[in-house]
VOGU-3710 file (C-alpha; in Angstrom, 3 decimals, decimal comma):
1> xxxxxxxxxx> 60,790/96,824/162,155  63,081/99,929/162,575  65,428/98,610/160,000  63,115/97,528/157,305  62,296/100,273/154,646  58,907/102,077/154,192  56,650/101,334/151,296  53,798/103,311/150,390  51,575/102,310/147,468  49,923/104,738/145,821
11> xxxxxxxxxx> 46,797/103,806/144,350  43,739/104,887/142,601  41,557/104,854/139,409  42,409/106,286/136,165  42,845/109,670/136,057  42,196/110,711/140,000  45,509/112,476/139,981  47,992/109,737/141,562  50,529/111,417/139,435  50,156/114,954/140,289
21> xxxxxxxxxx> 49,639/114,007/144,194  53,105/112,191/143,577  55,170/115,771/142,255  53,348/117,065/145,488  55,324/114,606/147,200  58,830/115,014/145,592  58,882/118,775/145,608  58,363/119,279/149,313  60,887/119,809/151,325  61,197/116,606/153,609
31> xxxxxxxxxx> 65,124/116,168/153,168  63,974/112,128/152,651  65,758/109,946/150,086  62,893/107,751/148,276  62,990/105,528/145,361  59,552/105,991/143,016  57,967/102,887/141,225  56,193/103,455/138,337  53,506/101,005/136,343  52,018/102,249/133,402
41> xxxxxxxxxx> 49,397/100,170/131,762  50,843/100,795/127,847  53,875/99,557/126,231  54,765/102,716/125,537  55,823/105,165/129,291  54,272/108,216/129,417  53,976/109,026/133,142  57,720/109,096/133,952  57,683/112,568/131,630  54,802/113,585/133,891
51> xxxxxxxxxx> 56,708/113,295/137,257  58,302/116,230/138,046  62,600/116,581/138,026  63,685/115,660/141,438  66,478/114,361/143,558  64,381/110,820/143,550  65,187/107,952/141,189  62,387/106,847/139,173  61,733/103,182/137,881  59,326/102,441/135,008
61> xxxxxxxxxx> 57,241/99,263/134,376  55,363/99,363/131,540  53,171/96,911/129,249  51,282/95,459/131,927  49,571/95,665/135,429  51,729/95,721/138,486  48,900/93,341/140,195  49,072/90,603/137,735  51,528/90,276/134,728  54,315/92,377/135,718
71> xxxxxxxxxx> 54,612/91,586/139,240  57,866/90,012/139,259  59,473/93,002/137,799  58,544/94,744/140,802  59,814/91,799/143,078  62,886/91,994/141,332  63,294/96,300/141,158  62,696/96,310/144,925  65,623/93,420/145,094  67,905/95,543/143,566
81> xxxxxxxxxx> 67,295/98,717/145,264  67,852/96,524/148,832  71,106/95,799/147,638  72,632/99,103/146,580  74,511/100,429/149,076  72,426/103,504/149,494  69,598/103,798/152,554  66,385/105,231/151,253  63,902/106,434/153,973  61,042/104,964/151,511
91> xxxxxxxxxx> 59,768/103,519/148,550  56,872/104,978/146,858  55,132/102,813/144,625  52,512/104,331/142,130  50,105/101,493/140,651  48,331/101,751/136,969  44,902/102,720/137,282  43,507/99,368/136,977  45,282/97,994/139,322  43,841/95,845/142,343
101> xxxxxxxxxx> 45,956/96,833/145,455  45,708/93,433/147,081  48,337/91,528/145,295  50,718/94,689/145,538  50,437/94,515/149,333  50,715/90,602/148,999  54,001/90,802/147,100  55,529/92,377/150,847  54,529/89,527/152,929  54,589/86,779/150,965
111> xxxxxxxxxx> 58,017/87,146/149,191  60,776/86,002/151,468  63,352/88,283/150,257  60,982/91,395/150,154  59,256/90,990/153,244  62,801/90,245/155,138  64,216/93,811/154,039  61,007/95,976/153,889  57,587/97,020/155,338  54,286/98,105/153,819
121> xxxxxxxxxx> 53,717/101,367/155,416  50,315/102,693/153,775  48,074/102,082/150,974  47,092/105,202/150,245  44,485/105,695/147,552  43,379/108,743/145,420  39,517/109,180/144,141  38,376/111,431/141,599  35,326/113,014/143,376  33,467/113,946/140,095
131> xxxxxxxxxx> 33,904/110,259/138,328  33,667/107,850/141,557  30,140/106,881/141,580  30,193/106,394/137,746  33,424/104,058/138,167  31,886/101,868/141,260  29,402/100,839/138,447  31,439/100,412/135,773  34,764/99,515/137,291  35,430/97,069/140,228
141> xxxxxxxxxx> 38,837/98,022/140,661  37,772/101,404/142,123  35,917/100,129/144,774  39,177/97,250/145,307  41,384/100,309/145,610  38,888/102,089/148,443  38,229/98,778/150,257  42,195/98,306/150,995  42,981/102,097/151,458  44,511/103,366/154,524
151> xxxxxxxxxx> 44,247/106,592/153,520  41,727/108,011/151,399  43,055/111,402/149,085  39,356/112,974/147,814  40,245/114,737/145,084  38,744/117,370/142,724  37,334/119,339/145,072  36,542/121,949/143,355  34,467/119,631/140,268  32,046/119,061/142,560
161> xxxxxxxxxx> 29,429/120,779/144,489  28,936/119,687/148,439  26,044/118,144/148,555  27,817/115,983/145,602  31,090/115,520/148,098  28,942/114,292/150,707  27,273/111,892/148,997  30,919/109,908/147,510  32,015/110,681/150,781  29,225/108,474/152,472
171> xxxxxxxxxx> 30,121/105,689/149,248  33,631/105,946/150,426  32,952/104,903/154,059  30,162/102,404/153,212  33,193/100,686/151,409  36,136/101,324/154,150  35,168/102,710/157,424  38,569/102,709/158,734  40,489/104,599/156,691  41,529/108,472/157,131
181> xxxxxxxxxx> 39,875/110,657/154,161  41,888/113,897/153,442  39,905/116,142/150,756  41,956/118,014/148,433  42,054/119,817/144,901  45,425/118,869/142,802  46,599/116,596/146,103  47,456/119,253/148,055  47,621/116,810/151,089  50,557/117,860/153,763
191> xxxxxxxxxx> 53,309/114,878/153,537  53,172/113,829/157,093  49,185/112,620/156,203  50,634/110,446/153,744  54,524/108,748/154,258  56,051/107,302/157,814  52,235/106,279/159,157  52,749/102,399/159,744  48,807/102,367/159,107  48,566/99,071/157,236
201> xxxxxxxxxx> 47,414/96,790/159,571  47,580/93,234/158,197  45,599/91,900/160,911  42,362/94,045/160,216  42,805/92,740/156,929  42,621/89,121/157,095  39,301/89,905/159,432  37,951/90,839/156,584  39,401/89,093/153,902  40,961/86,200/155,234
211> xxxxxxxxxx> 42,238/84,723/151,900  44,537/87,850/151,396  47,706/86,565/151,752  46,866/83,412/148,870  47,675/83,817/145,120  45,356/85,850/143,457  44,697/85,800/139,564  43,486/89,384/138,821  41,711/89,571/135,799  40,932/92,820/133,748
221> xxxxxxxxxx> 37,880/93,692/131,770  38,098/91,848/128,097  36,893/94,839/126,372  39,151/97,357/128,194  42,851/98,050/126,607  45,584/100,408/125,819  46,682/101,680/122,544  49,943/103,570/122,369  51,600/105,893/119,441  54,877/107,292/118,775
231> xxxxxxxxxx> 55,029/109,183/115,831  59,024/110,702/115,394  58,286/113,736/113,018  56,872/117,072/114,568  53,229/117,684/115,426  51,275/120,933/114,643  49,418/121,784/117,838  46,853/123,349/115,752  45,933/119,944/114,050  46,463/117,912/117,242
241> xxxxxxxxxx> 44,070/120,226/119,353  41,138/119,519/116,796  41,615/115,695/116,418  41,651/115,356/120,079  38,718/117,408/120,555  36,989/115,289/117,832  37,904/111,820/119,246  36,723/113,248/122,646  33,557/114,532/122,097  32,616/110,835/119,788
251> xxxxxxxxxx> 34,598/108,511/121,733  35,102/110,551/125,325  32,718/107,697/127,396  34,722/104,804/126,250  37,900/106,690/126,642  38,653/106,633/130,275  42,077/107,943/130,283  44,119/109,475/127,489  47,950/111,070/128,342  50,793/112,175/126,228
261> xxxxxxxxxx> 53,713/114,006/126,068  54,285/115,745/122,567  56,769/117,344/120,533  55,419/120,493/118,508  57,159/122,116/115,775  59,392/124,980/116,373  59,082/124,288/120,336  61,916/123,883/123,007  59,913/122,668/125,579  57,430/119,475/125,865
271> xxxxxxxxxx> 53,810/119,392/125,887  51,839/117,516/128,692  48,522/116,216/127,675  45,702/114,760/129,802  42,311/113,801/129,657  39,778/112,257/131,783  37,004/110,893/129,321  36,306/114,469/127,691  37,915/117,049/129,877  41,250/117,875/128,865
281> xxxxxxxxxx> 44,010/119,821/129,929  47,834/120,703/129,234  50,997/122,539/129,752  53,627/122,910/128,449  56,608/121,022/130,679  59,961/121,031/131,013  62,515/121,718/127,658  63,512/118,814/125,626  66,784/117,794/127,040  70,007/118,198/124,468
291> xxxxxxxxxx> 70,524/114,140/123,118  66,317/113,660/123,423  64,615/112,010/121,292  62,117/114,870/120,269  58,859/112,387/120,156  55,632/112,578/120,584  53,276/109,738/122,361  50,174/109,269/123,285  48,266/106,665/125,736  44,478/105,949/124,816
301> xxxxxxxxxx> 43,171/103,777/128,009  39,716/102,620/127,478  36,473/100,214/126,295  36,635/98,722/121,973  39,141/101,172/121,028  40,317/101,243/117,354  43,713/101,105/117,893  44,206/101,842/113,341  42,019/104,895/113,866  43,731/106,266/116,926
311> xxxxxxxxx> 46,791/105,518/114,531  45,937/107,375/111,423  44,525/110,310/113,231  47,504/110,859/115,434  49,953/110,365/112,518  47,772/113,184/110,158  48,566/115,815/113,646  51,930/115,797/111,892  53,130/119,308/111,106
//
């Protein structure tokens, strides 16, 4: 077991802050060497903009779920990476938000050439402590992500009051009593809580789910989809900011997730959008890089989207 390689999957509804808890991770100082797997849920990648600039190498899958239709691409990325001649100390793998975590931790004991050259370390899941009760209703991926945690990240502490806490907290452990709960505000959760555990334990899971190691056909919600946009020219971010406030505050309940990185006029540097249903928020990044392609795109995530509407209104942001 000493020789095989460290996975952690990093898991968790849209828009808990998997991808901010994952900079956390690459900007301390913990002199590993990890490889970072990315699924986005679009066609178009928007979170490998949002992961900070580190020593790490970063793989993309987009267009798909890692559980389901893009599964062998992961198979085959984490092939690759055991051949290179380079040791990493880990691979960290961070799931779309729709994702079921069972057939990611499947794909490490079930494929011969994965399971001979690597271990799954943790599932380590991040909740949005504001949203979680409405997405156990709405959602049953949420409560799939919980149910197969290791360790629980509780995040957006500060959204929500304690009596509030208390309450997902007592959710949380009616759905997983074994795993460890860190809270936290942006995933400020010390490293050692979260890499190098050997936590997942495969024999407490087939107790409770003994079919976990068969095939499993994960299906997602008919009326939930992506719609991505790329628009070349430059955006005003005076136009943008009321056209995102508008679709917000008339579409914000079927939106669950909306990110971007954008390309204003007369700017150096990139702009980072987020949103979580309607609260927003943004910074400006890191400066577009000399040989860039100075574009702007946006991921909508969510229920009946128009995906000609989204179009048109994103394409009339341009400066």
């Amino acid at each position: 077991m000493a020789d095989l390689i460290p996975v952690t999957v990093l898991t968790g509804y849209l828009g808990a802050g998997k991808t901010t808890l994952l900079n956390r991770i690459l900007t301390e100082r913990h002199g590993g060497k990890y490889a970072v797997i990315i699924n986005e849920f679009g066609e178009l990648g928007v979170d490998n903009d949002l992961v900070v600039d580190s020593d790490e190498e970063v793989f993309e899958m987009n267009n798909g779920c890692i559980c389901c239709t893009v599964r062998g691409d992961l198979i085959r990325i984490v092939g690759a990476l055991m051949k290179r001649a380079e040791r990493f100390d880990g691979i960290i793998i961070e799931t779309t938000g729709l994702a079921n975590p069972a057939p990611v931790a499947q794909t490490f004991f079930v494929d011969e050439d994965v399971k001979a050259r690597t271990r799954l370390d943790a599932i380590v899941t991040v909740v949005d402590a504001l949203n979680f009760e409405a997405r156990l209703a709405d959602s049953p991926e949420a409560a799939d992500q919980v149910a197969f945690a290791d360790v629980v990240v509780l995040n957006k502490l500060d959204l929500v009051t304690p009596t509030a806490l208390a309450a997902v907290e007592a959710r949380i452990r009616g759905i997983n009593r074994y795993a460890q709960i860190h809270h936290a505000t942006r995933g400020d959760v010390p490293i050692d809580q979260l890499l190098g555990l050997a936590a997942f334990d495969l024999g407490r899971v087939l107790e409770s789910v003994p079919d976990f190691l068969d095939e499993d056909s994960h299906v997602h919600d008919e009326h939930l989809s992506s719609v991505s946009i790329e628009v070349a020219a430059p955006l005003s971010a005076d136009k943008f900011n009321a056209w995102i406030a508008h679709i917000l505050q008339i579409q914000g309940q079927d939106i669950l997730r909306t990110k971007g990185i954008l390309a204003y006029k007369n700017e150096s540097r990139r702009f980072a959008f987020q949103a979580v249903h309607m609260i927003a928020d943004g910074d400006f990044v890191a400066p577009w890089k000399e040989g860039d392609r100075r574009v702007s795109r946006i991921v909508f995530i969510g229920r009946d989207l128009n995906r000609p509407q989204l179009r048109r209104g994103f394409e009339s942001c341009v400066a």
